[in-house]
FIKOLZA-1660 file (N, C-alpha, C; in steps of 0.1 Angstrom, whole numbers, plus 5000, padded with zeros to 4 digits):
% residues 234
   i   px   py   pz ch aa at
   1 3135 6360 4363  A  X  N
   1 3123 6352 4367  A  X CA
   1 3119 6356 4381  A  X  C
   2 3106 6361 4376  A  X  N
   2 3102 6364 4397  A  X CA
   2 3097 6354 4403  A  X  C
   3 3101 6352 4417  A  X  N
   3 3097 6342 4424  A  X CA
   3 3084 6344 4428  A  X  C
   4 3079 6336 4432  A  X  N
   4 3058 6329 4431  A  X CA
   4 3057 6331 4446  A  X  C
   5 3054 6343 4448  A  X  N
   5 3048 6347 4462  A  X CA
   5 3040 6341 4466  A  X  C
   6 3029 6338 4460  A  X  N
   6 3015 6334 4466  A  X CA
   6 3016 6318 4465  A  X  C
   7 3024 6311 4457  A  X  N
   7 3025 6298 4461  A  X CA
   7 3036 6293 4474  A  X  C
   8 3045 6303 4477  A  X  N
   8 3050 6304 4490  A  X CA
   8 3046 6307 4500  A  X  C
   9 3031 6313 4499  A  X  N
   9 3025 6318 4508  A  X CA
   9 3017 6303 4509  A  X  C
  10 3012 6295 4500  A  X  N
  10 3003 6287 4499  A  X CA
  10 3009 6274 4511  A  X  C
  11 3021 6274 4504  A  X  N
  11 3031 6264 4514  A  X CA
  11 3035 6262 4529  A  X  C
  12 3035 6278 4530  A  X  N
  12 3041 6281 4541  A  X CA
  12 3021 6280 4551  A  X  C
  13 3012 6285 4547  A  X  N
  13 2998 6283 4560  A  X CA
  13 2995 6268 4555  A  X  C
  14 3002 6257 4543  A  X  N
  14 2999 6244 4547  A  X CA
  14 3006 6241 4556  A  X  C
  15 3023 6244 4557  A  X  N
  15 3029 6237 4570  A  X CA
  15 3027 6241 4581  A  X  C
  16 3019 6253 4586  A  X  N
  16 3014 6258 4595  A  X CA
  16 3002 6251 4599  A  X  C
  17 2994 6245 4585  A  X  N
  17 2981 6234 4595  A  X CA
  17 2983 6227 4598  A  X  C
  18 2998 6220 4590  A  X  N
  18 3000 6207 4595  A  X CA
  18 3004 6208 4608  A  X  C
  19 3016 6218 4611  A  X  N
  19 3020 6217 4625  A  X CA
  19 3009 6219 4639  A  X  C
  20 2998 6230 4629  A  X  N
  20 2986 6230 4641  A  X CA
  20 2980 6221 4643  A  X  C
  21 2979 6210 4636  A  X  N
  21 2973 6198 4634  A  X CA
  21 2981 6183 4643  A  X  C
  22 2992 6187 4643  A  X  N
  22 3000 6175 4651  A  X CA
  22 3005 6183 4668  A  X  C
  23 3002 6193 4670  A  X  N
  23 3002 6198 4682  A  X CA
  23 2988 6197 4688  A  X  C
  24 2975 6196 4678  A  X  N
  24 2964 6191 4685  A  X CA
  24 2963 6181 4691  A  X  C
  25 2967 6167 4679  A  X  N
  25 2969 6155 4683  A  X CA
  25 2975 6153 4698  A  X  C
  26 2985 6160 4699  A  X  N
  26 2996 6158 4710  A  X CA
  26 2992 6165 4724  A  X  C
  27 2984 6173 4727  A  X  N
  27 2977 6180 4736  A  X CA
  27 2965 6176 4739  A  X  C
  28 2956 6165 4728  A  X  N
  28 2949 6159 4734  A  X CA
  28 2950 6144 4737  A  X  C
  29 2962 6142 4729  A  X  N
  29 2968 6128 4740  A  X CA
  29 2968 6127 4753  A  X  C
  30 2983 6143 4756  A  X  N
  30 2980 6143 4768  A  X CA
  30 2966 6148 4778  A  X  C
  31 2960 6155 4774  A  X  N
  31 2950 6156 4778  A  X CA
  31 2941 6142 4779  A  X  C
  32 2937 6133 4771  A  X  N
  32 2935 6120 4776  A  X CA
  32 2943 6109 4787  A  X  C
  33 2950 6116 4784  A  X  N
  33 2963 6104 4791  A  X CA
  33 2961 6111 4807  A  X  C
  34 2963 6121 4811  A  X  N
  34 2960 6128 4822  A  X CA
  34 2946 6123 4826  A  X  C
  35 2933 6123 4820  A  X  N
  35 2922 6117 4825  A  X CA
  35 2923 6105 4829  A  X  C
  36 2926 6095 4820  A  X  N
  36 2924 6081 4824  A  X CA
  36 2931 6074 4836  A  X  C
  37 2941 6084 4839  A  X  N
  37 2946 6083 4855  A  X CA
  37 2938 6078 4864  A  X  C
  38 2929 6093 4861  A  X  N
  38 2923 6089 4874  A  X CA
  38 2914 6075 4872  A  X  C
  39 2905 6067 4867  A  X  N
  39 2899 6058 4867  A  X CA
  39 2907 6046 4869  A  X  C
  40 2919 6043 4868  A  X  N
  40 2931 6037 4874  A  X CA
  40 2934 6042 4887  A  X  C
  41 2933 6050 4892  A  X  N
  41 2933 6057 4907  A  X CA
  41 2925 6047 4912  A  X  C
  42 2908 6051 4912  A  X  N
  42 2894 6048 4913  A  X CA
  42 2899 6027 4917  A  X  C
  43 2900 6024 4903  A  X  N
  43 2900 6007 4905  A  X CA
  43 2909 6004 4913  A  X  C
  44 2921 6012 4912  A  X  N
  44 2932 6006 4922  A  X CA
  44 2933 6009 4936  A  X  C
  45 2919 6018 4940  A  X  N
  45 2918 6017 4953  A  X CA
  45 2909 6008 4958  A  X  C
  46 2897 6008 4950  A  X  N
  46 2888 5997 4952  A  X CA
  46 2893 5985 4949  A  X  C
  47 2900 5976 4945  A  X  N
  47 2908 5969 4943  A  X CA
  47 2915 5962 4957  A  X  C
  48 2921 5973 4959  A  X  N
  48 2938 5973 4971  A  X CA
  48 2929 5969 4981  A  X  C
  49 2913 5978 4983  A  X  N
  49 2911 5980 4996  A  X CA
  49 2895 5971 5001  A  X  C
  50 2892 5966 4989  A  X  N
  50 2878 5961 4986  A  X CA
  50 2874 5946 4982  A  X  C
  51 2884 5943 4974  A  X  N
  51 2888 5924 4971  A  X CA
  51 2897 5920 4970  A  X  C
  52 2892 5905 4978  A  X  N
  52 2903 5897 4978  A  X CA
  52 2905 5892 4963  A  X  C
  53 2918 5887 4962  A  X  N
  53 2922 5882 4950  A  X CA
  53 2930 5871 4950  A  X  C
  54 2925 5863 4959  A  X  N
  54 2931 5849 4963  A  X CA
  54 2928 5842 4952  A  X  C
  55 2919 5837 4947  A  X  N
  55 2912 5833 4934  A  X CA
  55 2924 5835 4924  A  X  C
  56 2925 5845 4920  A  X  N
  56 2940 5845 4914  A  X CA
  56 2953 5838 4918  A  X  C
  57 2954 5839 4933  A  X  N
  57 2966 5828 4936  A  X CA
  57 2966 5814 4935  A  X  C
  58 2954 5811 4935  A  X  N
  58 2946 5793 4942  A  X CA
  58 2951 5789 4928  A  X  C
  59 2949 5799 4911  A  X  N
  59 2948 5793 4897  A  X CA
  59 2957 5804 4890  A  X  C
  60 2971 5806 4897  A  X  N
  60 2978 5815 4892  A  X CA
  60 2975 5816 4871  A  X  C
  61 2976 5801 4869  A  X  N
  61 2980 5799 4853  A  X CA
  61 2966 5801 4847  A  X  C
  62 2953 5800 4847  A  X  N
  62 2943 5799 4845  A  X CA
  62 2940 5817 4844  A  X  C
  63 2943 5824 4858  A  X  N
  63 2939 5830 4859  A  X CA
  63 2944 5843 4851  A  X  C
  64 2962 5839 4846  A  X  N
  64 2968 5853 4835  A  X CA
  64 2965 5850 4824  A  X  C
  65 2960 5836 4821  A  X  N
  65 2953 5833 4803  A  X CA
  65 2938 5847 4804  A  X  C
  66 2929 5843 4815  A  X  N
  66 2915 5850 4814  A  X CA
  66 2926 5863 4812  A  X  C
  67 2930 5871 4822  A  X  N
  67 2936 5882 4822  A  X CA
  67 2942 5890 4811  A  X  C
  68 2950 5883 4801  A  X  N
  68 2958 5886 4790  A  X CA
  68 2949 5881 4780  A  X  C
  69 2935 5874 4777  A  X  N
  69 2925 5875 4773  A  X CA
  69 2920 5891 4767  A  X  C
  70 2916 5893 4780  A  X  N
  70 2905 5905 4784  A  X CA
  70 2910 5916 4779  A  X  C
  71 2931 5916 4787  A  X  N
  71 2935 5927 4778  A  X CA
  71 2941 5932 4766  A  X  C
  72 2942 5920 4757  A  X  N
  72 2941 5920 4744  A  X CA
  72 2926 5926 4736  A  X  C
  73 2914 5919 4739  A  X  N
  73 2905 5918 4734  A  X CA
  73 2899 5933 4737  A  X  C
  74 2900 5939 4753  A  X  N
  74 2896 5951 4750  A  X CA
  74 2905 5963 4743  A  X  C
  75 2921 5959 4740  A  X  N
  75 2930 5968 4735  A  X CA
  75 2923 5967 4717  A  X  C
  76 2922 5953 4713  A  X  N
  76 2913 5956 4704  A  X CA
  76 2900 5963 4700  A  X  C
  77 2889 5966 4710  A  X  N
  77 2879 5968 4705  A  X CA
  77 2882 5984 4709  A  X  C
  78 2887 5989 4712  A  X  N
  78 2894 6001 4716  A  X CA
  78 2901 6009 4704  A  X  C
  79 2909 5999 4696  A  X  N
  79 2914 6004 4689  A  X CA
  79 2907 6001 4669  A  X  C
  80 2893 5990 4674  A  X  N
  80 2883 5995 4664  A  X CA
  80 2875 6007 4663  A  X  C
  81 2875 6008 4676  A  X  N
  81 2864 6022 4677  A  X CA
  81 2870 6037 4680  A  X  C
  82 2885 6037 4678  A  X  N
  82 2897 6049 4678  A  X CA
  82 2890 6057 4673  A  X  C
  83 2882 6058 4664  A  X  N
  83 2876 6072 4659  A  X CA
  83 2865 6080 4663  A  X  C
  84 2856 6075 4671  A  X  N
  84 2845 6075 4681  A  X CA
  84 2843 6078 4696  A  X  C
  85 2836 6084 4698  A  X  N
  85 2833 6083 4717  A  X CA
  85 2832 6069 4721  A  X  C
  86 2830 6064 4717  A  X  N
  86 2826 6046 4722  A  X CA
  86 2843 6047 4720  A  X  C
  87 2850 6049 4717  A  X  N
  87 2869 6043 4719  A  X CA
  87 2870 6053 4727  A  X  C
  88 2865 6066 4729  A  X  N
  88 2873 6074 4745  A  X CA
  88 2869 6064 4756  A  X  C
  89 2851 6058 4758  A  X  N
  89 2849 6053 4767  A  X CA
  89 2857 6039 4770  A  X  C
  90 2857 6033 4758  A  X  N
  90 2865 6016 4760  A  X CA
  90 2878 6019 4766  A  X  C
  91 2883 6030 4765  A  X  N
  91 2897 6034 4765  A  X CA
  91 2895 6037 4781  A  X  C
  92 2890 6049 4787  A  X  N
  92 2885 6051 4806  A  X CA
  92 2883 6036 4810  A  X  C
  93 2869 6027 4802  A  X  N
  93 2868 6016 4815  A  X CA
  93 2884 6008 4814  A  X  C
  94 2889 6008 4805  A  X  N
  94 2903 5999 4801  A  X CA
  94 2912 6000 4809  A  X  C
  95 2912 6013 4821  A  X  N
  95 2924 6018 4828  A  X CA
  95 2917 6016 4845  A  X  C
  96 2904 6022 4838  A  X  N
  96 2897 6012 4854  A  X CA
  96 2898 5998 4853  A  X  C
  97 2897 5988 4846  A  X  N
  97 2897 5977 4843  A  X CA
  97 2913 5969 4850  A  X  C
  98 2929 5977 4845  A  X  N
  98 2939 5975 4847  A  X CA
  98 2943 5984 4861  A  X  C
  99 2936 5997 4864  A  X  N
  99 2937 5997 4881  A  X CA
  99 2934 5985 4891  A  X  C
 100 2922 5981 4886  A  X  N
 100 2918 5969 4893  A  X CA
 100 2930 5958 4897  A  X  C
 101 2932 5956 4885  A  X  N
 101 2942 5942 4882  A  X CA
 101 2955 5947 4885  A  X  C
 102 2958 5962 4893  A  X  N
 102 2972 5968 4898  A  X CA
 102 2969 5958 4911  A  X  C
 103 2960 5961 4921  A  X  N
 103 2954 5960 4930  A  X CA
 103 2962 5944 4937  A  X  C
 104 2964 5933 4934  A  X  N
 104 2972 5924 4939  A  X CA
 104 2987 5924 4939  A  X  C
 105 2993 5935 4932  A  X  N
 105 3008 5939 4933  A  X CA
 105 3009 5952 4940  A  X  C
 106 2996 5957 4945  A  X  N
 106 2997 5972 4957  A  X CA
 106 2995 5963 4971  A  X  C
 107 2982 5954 4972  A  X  N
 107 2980 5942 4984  A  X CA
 107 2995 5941 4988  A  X  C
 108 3007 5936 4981  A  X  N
 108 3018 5925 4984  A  X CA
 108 3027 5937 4989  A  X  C
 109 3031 5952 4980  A  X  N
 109 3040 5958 4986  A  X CA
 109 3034 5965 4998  A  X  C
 110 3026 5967 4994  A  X  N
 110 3021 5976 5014  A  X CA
 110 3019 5968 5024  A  X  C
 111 3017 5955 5024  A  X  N
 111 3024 5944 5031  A  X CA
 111 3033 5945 5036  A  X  C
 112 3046 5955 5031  A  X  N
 112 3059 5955 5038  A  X CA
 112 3060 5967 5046  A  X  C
 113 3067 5967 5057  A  X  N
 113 3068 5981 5063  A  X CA
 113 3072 5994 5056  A  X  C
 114 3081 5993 5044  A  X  N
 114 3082 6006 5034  A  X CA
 114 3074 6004 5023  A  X  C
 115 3066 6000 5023  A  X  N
 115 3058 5997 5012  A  X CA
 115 3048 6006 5003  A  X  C
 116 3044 6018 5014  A  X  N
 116 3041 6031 5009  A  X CA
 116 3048 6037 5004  A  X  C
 117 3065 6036 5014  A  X  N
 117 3075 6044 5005  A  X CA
 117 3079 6041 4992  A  X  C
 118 3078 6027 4988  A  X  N
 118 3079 6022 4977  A  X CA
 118 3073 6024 4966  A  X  C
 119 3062 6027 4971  A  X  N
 119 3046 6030 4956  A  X CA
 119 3057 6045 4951  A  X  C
 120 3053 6051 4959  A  X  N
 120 3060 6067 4959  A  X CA
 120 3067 6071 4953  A  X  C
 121 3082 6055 4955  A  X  N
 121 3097 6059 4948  A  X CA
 121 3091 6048 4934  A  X  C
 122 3084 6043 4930  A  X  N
 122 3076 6036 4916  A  X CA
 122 3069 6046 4908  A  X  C
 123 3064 6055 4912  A  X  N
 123 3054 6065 4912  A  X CA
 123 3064 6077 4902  A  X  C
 124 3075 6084 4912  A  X  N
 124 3081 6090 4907  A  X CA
 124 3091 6086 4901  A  X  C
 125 3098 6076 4897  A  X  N
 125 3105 6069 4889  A  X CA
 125 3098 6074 4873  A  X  C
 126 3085 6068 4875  A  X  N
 126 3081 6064 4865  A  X CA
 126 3074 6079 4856  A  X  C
 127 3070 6088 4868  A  X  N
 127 3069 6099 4860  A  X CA
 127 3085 6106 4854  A  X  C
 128 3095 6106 4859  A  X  N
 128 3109 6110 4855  A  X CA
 128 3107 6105 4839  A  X  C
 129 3109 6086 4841  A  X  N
 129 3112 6086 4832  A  X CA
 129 3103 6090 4820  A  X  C
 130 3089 6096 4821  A  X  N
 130 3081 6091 4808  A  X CA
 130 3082 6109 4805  A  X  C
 131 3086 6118 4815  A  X  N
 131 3085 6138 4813  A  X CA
 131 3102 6133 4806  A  X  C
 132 3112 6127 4809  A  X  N
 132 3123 6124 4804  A  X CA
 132 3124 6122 4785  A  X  C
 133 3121 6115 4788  A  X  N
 133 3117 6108 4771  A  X CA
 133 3106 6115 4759  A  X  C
 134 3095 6119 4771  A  X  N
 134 3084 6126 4766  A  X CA
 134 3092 6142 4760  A  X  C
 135 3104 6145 4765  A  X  N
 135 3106 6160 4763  A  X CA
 135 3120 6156 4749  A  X  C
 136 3124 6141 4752  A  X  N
 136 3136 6141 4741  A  X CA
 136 3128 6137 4729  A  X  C
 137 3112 6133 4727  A  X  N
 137 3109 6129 4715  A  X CA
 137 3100 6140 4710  A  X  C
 138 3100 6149 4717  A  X  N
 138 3091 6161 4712  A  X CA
 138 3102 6168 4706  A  X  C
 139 3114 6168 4714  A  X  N
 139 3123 6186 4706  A  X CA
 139 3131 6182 4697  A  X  C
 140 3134 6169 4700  A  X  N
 140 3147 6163 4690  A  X CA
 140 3147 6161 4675  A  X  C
 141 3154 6162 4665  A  X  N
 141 3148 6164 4648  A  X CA
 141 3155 6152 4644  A  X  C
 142 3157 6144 4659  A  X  N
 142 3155 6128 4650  A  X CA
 142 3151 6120 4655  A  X  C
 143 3145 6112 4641  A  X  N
 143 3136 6103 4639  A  X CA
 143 3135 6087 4644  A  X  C
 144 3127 6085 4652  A  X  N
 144 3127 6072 4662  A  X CA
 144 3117 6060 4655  A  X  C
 145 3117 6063 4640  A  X  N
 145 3108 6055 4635  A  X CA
 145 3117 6041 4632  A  X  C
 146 3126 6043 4637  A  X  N
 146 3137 6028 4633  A  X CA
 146 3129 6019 4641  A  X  C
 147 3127 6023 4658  A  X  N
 147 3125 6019 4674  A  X CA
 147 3113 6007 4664  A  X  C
 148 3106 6009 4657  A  X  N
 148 3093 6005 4652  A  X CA
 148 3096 5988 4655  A  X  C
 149 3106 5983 4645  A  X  N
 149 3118 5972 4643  A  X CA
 149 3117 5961 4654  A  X  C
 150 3125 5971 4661  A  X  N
 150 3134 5969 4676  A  X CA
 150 3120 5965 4683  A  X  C
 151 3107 5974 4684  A  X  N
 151 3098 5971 4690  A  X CA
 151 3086 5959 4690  A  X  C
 152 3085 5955 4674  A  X  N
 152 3085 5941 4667  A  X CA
 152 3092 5931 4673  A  X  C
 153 3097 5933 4675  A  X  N
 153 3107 5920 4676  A  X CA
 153 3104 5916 4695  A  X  C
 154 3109 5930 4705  A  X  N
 154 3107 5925 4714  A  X CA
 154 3096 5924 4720  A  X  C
 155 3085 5926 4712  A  X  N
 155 3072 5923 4716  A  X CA
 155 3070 5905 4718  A  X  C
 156 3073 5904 4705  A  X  N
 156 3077 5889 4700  A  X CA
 156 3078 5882 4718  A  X  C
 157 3094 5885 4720  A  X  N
 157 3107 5879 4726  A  X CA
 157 3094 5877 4739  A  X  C
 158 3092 5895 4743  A  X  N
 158 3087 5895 4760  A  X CA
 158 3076 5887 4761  A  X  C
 159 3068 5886 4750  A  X  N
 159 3056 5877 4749  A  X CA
 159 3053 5863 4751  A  X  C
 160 3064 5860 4746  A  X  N
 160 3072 5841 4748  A  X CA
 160 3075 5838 4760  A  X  C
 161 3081 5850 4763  A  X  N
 161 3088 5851 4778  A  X CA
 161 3075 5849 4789  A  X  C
 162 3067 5860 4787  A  X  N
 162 3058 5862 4795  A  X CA
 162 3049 5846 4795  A  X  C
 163 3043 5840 4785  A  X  N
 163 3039 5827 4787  A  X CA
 163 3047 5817 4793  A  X  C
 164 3063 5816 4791  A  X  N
 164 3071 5804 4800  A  X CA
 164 3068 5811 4814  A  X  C
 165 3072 5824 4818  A  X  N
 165 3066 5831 4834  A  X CA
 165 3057 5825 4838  A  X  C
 166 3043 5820 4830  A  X  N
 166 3029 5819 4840  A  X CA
 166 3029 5801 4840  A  X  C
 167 3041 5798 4832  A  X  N
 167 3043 5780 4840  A  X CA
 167 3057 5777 4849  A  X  C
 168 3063 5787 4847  A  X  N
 168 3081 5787 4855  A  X CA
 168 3073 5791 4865  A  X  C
 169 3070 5807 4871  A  X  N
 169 3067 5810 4878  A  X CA
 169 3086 5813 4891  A  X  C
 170 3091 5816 4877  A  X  N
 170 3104 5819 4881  A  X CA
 170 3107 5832 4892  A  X  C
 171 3112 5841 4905  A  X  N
 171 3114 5849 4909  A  X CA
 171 3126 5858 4902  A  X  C
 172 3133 5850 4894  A  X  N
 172 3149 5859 4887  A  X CA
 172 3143 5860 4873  A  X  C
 173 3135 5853 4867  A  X  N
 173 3129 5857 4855  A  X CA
 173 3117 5866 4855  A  X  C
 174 3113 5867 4871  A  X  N
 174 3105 5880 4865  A  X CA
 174 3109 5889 4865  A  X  C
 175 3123 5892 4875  A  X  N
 175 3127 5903 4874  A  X CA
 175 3134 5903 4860  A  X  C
 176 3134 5895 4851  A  X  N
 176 3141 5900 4843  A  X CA
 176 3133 5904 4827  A  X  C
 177 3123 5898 4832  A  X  N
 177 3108 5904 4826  A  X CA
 177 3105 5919 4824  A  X  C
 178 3105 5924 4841  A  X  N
 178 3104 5936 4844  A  X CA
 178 3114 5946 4835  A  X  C
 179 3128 5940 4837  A  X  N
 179 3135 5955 4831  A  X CA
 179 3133 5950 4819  A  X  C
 180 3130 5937 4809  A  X  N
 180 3126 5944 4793  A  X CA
 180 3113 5949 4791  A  X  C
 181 3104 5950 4803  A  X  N
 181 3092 5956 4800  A  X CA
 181 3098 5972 4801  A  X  C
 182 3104 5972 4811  A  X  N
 182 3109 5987 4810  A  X CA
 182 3115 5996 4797  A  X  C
 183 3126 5987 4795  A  X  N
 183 3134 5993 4782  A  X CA
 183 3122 5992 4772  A  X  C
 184 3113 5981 4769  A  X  N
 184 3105 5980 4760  A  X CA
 184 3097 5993 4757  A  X  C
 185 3093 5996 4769  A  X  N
 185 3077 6004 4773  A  X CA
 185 3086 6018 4771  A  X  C
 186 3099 6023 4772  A  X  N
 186 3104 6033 4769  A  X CA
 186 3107 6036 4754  A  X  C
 187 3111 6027 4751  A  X  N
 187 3110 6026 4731  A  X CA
 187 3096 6033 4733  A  X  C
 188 3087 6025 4733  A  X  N
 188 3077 6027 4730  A  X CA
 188 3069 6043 4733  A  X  C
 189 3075 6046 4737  A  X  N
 189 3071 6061 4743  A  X CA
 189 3080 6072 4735  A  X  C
 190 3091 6067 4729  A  X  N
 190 3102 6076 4724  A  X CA
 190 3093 6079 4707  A  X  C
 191 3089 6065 4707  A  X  N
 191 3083 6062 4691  A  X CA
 191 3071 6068 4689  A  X  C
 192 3062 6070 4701  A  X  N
 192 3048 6067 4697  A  X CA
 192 3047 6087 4696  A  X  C
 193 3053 6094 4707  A  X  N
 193 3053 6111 4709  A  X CA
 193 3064 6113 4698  A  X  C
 194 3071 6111 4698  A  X  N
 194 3078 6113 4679  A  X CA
 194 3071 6111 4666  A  X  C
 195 3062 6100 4665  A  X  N
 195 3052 6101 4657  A  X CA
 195 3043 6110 4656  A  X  C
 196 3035 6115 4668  A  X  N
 196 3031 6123 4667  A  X CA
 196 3032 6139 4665  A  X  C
 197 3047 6142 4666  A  X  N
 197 3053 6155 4665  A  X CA
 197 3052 6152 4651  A  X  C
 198 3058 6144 4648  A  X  N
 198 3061 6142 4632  A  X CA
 198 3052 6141 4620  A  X  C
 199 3043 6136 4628  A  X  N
 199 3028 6140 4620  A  X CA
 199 3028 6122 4616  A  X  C
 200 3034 6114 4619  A  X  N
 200 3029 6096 4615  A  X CA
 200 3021 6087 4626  A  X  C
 201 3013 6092 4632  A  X  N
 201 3007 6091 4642  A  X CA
 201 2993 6106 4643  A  X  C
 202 2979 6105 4637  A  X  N
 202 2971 6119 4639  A  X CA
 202 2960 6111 4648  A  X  C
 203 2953 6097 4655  A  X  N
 203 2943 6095 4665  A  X CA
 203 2951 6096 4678  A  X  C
 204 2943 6106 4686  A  X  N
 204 2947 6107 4702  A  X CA
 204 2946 6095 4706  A  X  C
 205 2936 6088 4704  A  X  N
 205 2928 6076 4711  A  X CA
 205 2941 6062 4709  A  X  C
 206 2945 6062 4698  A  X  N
 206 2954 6049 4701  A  X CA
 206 2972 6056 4704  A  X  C
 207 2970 6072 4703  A  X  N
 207 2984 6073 4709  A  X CA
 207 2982 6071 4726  A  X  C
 208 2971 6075 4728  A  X  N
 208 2964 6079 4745  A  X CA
 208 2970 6061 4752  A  X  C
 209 2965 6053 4741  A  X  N
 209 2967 6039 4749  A  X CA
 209 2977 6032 4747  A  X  C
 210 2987 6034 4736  A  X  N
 210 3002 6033 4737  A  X CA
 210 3012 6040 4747  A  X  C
 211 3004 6051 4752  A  X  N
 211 3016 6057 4765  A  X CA
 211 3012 6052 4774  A  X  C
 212 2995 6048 4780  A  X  N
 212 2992 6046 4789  A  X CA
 212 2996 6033 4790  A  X  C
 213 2997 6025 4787  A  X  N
 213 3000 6012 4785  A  X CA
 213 3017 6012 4789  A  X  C
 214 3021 6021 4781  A  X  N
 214 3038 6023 4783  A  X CA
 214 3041 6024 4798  A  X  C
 215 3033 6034 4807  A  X  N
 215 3033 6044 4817  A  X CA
 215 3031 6026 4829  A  X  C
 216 3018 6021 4821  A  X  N
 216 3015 6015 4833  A  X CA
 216 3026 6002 4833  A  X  C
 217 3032 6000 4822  A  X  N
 217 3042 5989 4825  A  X CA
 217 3054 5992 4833  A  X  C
 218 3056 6001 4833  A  X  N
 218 3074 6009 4835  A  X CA
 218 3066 6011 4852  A  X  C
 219 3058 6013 4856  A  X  N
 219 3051 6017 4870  A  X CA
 219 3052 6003 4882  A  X  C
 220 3046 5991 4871  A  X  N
 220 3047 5979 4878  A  X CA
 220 3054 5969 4881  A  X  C
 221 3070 5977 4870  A  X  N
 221 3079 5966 4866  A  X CA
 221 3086 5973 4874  A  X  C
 222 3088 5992 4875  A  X  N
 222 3098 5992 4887  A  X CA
 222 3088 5989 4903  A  X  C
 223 3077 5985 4906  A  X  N
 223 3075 5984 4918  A  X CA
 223 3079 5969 4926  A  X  C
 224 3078 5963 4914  A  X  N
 224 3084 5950 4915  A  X CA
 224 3096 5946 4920  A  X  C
 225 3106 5956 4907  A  X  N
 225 3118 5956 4911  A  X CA
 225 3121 5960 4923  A  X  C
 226 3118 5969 4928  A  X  N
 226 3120 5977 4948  A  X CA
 226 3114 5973 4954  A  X  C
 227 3100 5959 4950  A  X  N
 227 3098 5950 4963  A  X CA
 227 3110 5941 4968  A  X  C
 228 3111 5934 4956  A  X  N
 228 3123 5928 4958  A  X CA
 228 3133 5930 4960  A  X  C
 229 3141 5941 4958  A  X  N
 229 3157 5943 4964  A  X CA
 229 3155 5952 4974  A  X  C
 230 3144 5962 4979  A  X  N
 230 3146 5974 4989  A  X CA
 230 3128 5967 5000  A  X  C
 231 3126 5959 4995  A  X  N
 231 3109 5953 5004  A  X CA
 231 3117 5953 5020  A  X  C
 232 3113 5958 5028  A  X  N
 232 3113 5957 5044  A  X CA
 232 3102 5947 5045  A  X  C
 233 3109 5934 5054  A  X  N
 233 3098 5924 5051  A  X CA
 233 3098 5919 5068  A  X  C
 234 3109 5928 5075  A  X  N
 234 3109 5925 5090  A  X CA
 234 3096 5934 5098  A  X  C
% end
């Protein structure tokens, strides 16, 4: 029996599109993900250096309903229009939108005497961990589609949490907000560039705002954390 050359051949340039096809995906994630920086740059300096945001403090509870509003509703219309330029744009204003809203947690740590040093050691923290994770879900040949579960659930948990936060207004419960945003937002990074290696994940546009979203939680949750235990407040 001779073996079927040309149906081997057939097989072998499909898994070659596929693989050309999920390394697109994943080079233009990052390549999005690398853009929308900067328009989070942009708000978060006009932000830090341009309004006040006392209005937020006067109606702390009032004011994270509007806020967790806005950023649900535009995470939605974002991820209606994932197939279109109208979802790259909703996706840029969405990060200028949440630079903005960085802007009263950069106000409070540069407030402190190390408070620049602090952005800096948040800053690179947060790149460690996401090139960390980003390189174990790209090479590794196993599969983080379990995390999916795990990530169900604590969305759930942090969510519940996060609403008793905006009436406790607890200092020990945020910090402890913070590190499951952390652990959270790293699942979520392990899952979302494993999908995409793996070909279960093919729109840049809702992988681009799953990491960014990841990036920007792990960024504000360790700045938090090093206001509070390393803040120079003398």
């Amino acid at each position: 029996m001779q073996p079927d050359l040309q149906t081997g051949t057939v097989y072998s340039a499909g898994a070659q599109g596929v693989a050309a096809q999920q390394n697109k995906v994943l080079r233009n994630t990052y390549l999005l993900l690398a853009v929308s920086l900067i328009p989070t740059v942009i708000g978060a300096a006009i932000g830090t250096n341009f309004i006040n945001f006392s209005f937020l403090r006067a109606s702390p509870i009032m004011g994270a309903i509007v806020i967790m509003a806005v950023f649900y509703g535009w995470i939605f219309m974002i991820e209606k229009n994932r197939n279109s330029v109208l979802g790259v744009g909703l996706l840029l204003g969405f990060t200028a939108f949440l630079g903005l809203m960085l802007a009263p947690l950069l106000q409070s740590i540069l407030s402190l005497r190390n408070g620049g040093q602090l952005v800096m050691m948040a800053a690179g923290g947060t790149a460690a961990v996401f090139f960390a994770l980003a390189g174990i879900a790209a090479t590794t040949k196993r599969d983080f589609s379990f995390l999916n579960k795990f990530m169900l659930v604590g969305f759930v948990v942090i969510m519940l949490a996060v609403v008793a936060q905006i009436f406790l207004q607890s200092p020990l419960m945020q910090l402890v907000l913070c590190g499951a945003f952390i652990i959270f937002s790293s699942a979520a990074i392990l899952f979302q560039i494993n999908a995409i290696v793996r070909g279960g994940e093919t729109n840049y546009v809702s992988a681009t705002l799953t990491l960014y979203v990841s990036i920007y939680n792990i960024f504000t949750s360790l700045l938090q954390i090093l206001g509070f235990v390393g803040g120079d407040r003398d």
